[in-house]
C-alpha positions in Angstrom: 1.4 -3.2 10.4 -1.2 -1.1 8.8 -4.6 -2.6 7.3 -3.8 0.2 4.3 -1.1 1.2 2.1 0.1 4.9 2.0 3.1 5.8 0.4 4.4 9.5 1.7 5.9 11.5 -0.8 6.5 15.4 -1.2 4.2 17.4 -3.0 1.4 17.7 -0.5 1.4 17.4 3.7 1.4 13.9 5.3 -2.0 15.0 6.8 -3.7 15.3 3.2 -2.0 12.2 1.9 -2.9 10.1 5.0 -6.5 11.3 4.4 -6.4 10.3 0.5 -4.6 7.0 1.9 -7.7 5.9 4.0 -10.5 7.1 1.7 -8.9 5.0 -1.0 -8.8 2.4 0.8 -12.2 2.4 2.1 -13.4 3.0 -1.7 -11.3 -0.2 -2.6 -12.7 -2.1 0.0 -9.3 -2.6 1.5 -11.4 -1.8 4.5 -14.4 -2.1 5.2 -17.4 -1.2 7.5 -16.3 -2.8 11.0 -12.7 -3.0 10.3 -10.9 -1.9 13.2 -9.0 1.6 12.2 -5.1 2.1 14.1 -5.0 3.7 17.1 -3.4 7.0 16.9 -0.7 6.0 18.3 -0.2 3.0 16.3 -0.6 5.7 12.9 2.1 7.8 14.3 4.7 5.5 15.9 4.1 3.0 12.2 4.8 5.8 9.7 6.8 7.8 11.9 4.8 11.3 11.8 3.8 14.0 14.9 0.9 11.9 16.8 -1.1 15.4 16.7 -0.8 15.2 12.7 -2.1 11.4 13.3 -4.8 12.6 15.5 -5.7 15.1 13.2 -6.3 12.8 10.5 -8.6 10.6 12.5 -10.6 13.6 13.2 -11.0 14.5 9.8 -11.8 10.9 8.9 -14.8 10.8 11.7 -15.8 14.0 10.6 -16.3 13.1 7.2 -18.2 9.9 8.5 -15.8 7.5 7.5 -15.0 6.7 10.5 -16.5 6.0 14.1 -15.4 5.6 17.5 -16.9 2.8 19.6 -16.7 3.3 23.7 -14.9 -0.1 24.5 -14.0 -1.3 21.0 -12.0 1.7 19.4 -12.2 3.3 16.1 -13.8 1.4 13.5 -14.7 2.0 9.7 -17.9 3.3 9.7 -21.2 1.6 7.1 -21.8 4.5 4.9 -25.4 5.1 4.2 -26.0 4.7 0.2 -26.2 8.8 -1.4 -28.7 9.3 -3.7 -27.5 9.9 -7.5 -27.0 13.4 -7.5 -25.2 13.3 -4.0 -23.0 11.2 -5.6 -22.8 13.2 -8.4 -21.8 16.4 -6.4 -19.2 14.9 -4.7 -17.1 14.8 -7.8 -17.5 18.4 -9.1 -14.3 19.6 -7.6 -12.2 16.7 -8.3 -13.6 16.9 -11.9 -12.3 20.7 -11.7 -9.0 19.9 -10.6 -8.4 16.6 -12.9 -9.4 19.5 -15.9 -6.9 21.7 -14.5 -4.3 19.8 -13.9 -4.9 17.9 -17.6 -5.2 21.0 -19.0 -1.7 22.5 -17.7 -0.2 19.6 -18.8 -1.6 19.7 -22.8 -3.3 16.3 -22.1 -6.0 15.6 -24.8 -9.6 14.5 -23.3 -8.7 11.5 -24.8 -5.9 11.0 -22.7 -7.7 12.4 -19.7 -10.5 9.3 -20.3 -7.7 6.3 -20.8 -5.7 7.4 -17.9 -9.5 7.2 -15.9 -10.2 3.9 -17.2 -7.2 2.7 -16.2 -7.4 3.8 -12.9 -11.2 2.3 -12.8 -10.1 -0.6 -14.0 -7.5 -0.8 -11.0 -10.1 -0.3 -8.5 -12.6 -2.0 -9.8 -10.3 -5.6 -9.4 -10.2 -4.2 -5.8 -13.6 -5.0 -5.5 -15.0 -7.3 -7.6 -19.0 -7.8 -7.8 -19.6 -4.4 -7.4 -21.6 -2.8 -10.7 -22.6 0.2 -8.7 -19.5 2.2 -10.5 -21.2 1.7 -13.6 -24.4 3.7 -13.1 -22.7 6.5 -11.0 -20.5 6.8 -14.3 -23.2 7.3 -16.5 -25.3 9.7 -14.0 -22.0 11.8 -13.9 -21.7 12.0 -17.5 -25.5 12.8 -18.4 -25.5 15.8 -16.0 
């Protein structure tokens, strides 16, 4: 059994959505630093994808230091060092793009575009409870 949930649809490659799958899950706290991550093996025998496509992912996942390997222990989920405001900021501008994109094709009002956000803050945010850190990063990424 996998420590995440990850749901594979169309749409987008089982690499990308595997990817997505972890980082959320790290952002939600559904794991956390010192967690031990699946084994590739594990990844690709579990949800029944190419072991290379698993291995991939794990590569992508230590490269964007979310993950670490340990000699003796195995892959773990790595303690992320805090980013300063405007790294954090950054981070989002191509998300932002896309979200504005993707709203925009769809004739979604800004309106719209900020309940469906809320909602989905509000979701994650009862993932982790005690954390008011969202907060401020919201309001540094709207006063830029």
């Amino acid at each position: 059994m996998l420590p995440f949930t990850v749901k594979l649809g169309t749409g987008s490659s089982v690499y990308q959505q595997l990817v997505y799958a972890v980082q959320k899950a790290i952002v939600s706290n559904q794991l956390v630093p010192g967690d031990r991550f699946p084994s590739v093996r594990t990844l690709s025998q579990e949800l029944r994808i190419n072991p290379n496509t698993a291995q991939k992912v794990v590569t992508r996942l230590v490269d964007q230091g979310l993950l670490e390997v340990q000699p003796g222990v195995g892959t773990v989920v790595a303690q992320l060092p805090e980013p300063s405001p405007r790294e954090r900021s950054a981070l989002l501008v191509h998300e932002v793009e896309q979200l504005v994109v993707e709203a925009r094709r769809l004739s979604l009002t800004m309106e719209q575009v900020i309940e469906a956000i809320q909602v989905q803050w509000a979701q994650l945010s009862a993932a982790r409870p005690g954390r008011q850190q969202e907060h401020s990063v919201a309001k540094e990424v709207g006063s830029e």
